[in-house]
C-alpha positions in Angstrom: -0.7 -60.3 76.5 -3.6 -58.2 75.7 -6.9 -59.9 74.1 -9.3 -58.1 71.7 -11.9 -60.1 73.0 -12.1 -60.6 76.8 -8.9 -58.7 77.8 -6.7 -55.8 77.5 -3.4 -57.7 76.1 -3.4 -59.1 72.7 -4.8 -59.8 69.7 -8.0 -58.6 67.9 -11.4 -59.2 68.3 -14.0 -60.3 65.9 -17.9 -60.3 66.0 -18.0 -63.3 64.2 -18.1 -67.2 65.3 -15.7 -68.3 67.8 -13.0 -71.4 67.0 -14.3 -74.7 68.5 -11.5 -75.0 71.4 -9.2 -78.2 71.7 -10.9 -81.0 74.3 -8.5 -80.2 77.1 -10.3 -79.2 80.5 -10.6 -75.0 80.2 -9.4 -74.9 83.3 -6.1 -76.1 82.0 -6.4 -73.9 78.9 -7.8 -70.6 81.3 -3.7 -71.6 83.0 -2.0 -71.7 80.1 -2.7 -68.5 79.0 -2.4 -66.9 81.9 0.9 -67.9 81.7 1.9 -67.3 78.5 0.7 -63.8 78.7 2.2 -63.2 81.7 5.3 -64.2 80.6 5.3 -62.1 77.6 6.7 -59.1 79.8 9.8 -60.7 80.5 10.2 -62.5 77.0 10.0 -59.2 75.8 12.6 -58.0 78.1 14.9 -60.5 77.1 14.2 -59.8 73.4 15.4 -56.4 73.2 18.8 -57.1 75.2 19.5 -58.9 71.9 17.5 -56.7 69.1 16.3 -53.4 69.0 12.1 -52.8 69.6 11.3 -52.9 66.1 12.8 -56.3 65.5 11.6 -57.4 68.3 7.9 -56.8 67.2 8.7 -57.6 63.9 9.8 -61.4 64.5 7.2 -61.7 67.0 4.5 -60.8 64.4 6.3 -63.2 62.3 6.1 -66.0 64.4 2.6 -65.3 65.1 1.6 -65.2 61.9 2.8 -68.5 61.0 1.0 -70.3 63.7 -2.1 -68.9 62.5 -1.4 -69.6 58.9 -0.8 -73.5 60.4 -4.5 -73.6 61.8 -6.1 -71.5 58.9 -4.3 -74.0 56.4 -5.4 -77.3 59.0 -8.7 -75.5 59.1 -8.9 -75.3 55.4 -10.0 -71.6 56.4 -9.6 -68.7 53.8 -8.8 -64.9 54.5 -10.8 -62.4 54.3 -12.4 -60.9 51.0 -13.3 -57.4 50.0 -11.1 -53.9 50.2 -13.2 -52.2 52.4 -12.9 -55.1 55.0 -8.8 -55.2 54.5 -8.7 -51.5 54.9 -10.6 -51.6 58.1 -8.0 -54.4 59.5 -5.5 -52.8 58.5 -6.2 -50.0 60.8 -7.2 -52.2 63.5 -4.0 -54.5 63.1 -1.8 -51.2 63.8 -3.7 -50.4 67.0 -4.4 -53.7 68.1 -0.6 -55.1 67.5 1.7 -52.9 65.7 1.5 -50.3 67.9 1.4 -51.2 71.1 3.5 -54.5 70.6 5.9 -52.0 69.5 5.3 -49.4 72.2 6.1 -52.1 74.9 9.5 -53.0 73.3 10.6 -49.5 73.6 9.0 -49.3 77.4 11.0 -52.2 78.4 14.2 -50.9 77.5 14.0 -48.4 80.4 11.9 -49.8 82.5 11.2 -53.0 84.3 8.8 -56.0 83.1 7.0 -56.4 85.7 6.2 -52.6 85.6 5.2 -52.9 81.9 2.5 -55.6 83.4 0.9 -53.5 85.2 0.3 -51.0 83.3 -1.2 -53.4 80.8 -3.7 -53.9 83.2 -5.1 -50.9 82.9 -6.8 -51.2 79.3 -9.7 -52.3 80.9 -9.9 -48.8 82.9 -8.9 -47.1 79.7 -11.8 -49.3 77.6 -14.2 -47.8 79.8 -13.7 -44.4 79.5 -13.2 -44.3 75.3 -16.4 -46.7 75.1 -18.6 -44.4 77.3 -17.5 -41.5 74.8 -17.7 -44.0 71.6 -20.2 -46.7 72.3 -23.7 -45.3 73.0 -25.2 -48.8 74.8 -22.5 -48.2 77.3 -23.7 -46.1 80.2 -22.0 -46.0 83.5 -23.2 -47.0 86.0 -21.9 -46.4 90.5 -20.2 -49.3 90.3 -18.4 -49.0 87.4 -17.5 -45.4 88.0 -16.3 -46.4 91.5 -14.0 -48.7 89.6 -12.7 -46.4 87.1 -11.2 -44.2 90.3 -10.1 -47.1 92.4 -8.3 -48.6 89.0 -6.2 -45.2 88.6 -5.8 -44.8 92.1 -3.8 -48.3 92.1 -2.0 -46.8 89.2 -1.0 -43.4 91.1 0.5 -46.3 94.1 2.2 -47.9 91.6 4.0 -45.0 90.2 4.4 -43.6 93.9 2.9 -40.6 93.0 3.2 -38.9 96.8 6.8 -39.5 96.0 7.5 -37.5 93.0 7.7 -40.8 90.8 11.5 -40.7 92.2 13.2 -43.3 90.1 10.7 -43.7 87.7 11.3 -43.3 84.1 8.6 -41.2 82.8 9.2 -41.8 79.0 9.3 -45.6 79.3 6.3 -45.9 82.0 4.3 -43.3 79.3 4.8 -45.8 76.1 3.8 -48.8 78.6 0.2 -46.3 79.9 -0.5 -45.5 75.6 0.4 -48.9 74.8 -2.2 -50.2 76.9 -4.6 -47.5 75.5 -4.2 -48.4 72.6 -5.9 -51.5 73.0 -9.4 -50.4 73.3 -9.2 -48.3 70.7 -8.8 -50.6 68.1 -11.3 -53.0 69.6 -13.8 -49.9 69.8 -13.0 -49.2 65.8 -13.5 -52.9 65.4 -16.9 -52.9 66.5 -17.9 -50.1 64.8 -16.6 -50.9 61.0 -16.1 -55.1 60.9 -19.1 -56.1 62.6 -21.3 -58.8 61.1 -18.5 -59.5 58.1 -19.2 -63.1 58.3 -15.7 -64.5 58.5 -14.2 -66.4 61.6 -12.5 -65.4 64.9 -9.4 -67.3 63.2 -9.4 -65.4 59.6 -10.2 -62.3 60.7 -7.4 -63.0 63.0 -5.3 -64.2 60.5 -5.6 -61.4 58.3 -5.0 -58.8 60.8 -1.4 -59.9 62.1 -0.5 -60.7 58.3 -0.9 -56.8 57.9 0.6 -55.9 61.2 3.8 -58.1 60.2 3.6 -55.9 57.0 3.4 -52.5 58.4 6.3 -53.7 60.8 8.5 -54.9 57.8 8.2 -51.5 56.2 9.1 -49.2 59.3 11.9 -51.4 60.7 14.4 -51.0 58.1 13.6 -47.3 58.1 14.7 -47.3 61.6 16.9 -50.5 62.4 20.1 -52.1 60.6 20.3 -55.5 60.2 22.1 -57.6 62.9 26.1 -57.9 62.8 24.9 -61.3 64.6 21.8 -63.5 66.2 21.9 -63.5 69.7 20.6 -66.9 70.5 18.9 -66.3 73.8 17.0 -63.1 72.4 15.8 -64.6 69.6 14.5 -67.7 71.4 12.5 -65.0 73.2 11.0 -63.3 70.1 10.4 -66.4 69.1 8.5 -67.8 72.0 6.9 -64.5 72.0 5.7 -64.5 68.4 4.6 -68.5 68.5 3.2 -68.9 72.0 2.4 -65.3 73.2 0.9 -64.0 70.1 0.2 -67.1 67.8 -0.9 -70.0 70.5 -2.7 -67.5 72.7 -5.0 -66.4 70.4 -6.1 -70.2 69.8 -6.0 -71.0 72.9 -8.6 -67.4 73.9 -11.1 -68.3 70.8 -11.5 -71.9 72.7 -12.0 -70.4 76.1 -14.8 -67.8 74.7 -16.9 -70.3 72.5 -17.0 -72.9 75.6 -17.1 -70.7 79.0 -18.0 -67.4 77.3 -16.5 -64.0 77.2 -17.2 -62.6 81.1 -15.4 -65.8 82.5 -12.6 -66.1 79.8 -12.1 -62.2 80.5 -11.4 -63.1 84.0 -7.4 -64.2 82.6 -7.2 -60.6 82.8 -6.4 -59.9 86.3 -3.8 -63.0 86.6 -1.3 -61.1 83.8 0.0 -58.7 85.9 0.7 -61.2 88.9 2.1 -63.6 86.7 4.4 -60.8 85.1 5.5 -59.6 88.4 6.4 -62.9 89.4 8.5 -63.7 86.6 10.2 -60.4 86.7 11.4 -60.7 90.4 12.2 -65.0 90.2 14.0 -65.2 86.9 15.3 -61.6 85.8 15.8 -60.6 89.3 14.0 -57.4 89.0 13.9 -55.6 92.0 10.1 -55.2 93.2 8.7 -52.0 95.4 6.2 -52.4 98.1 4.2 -50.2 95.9 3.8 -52.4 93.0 2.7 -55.1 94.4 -0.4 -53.2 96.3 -0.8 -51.0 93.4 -1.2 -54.0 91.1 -3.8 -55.1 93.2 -5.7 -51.9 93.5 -5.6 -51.6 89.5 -7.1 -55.3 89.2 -9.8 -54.7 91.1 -10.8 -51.1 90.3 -10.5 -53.1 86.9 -12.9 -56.2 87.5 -15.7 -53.0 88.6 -15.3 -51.6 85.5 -16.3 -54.8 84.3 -19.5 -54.9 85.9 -22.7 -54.7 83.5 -25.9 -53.2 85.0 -28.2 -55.7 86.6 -24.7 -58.3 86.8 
């Protein structure tokens, strides 16, 4: 969904050294999680028509955490040492998963996936205004400005904003806007306080959804009774949700960095939302407004300008 690395839907970033990637073409890999992110929307759809939000984020940080267990235990990899570094990740595992994992499942209840991918899309738009307050080495520049306005401009069209937001659920659409924010705010608090730590993408990684899975398995009974029954379907989703969009995806994003770098590896970024739409309106049969569509399109590319590094 959301990378802590080169996008605005998924898992943490780490300063250290990136995960050699598998030998399969990038291209294929770039694909893959394009799709798998994309598809994330509607998984989690289909998750809470079985399970309530909590749960939902709960087995999905479960599932997640396994598969990276798997490659730190085939990697012979260890987790992280030291209390000052698990405190820091702790933090940074509930704003980089917890939370917004958790503020999606409630968003989707109201309101449609391939809304809820849209508005992940704007994390990049959100990144750039917290890092020019937070990071002193980013300065803005025209074109990134120019960005920033077109990018909420496309949000305002998706929303239908010269429409009164008729038919829009404000609550849900607002957990799916902060969910997105809260992305760059843990990858912000990242850089600042676990820089230079000297573990690996994969057990810093590793570490941080372990403690997001814990946080989750301390609020959810607090909030959530245990299911009279599974609901197959449903819990295929989480499952799929937790292994591929959570677990696999990270892998799979390490790879892409360490051989085609960051910039083009970000690029993933703008497919999510197109992906998510698609899959909202072919297999859920969400009904789909002129005005997300266009706005979507807006938002990605006032997004990409944001992008934009002086003198690139």
């Amino acid at each position: 969904m959301s990378s802590s690395t080169v996008t605005s839907s998924a898992p943490p970033r780490s300063p250290s050294p990136a995960v050699p990637g598998p030998r399969l073409d990038w291209r294929l890999r770039f694909g893959a999680l394009s799709l798998i992110w994309g598809f994330s929307f509607l998984l989690i759809k289909v998750g809470t028509e079985g399970y309530a939000p909590f749960q939902v984020t709960l087995g999905r940080l479960v599932f997640g955490t396994a598969v990276l267990a798997a490659a730190m235990a085939v990697k012979r990899e260890r987790l992280p040492r030291g209390g000052r570094t698990w405190a820091h990740m702790a933090v940074a595992a509930f704003f980089l998963n917890a939370l917004p994992f958790s503020l999606f499942a409630f968003a989707e209840l109201t309101i449609p996936s391939t809304l809820a991918g849209v508005c992940n899309a704007t994390s990049p738009l959100w990144g750039m205004i917290l890092s020019l307050v937070a990071l002193s080495e980013d300065r803005p520049t025209r074109v990134r400005v120019a960005g920033l306005g077109l990018g909420f401009l496309g949000v305002l069209t998706v929303l239908g904003a010269w429409q009164g937001f008729q038919g829009l659920d404000a609550t849900g659409t607002g957990m799916a806007l902060l969910a997105s924010l809260s992305y760059p705010v843990g990858w912000i608090y990242v850089r600042r306080t676990l820089a230079g730590t000297g573990n690996s993408h994969l057990s810093m990684t590793g570490a941080q959804l372990l403690l997001a899975t814990v946080q989750l398995a301390v609020v959810t009974p607090l909030f959530t009774s245990f299911p009279a029954h599974f609901a197959v379907v449903p819990l295929l989703a989480v499952a799929a949700l937790g292994a591929l969009g959570t677990g696999l995806a990270v892998l799979i994003q390490y790879g892409l960095v360490a051989e085609v770098g960051p910039t083009t590896a970000q690029m993933v970024t703008y497919f999510i939302p197109v992906i998510a739409t698609a899959a909202g309106v072919a297999v859920l049969g969400e009904s789909l407004h002129w005005t997300t569509p266009v706005g979507a399109v807006i938002v990605i590319a006032g997004a990409a300008l944001t992008q934009v590094r002086r003198g690139g």
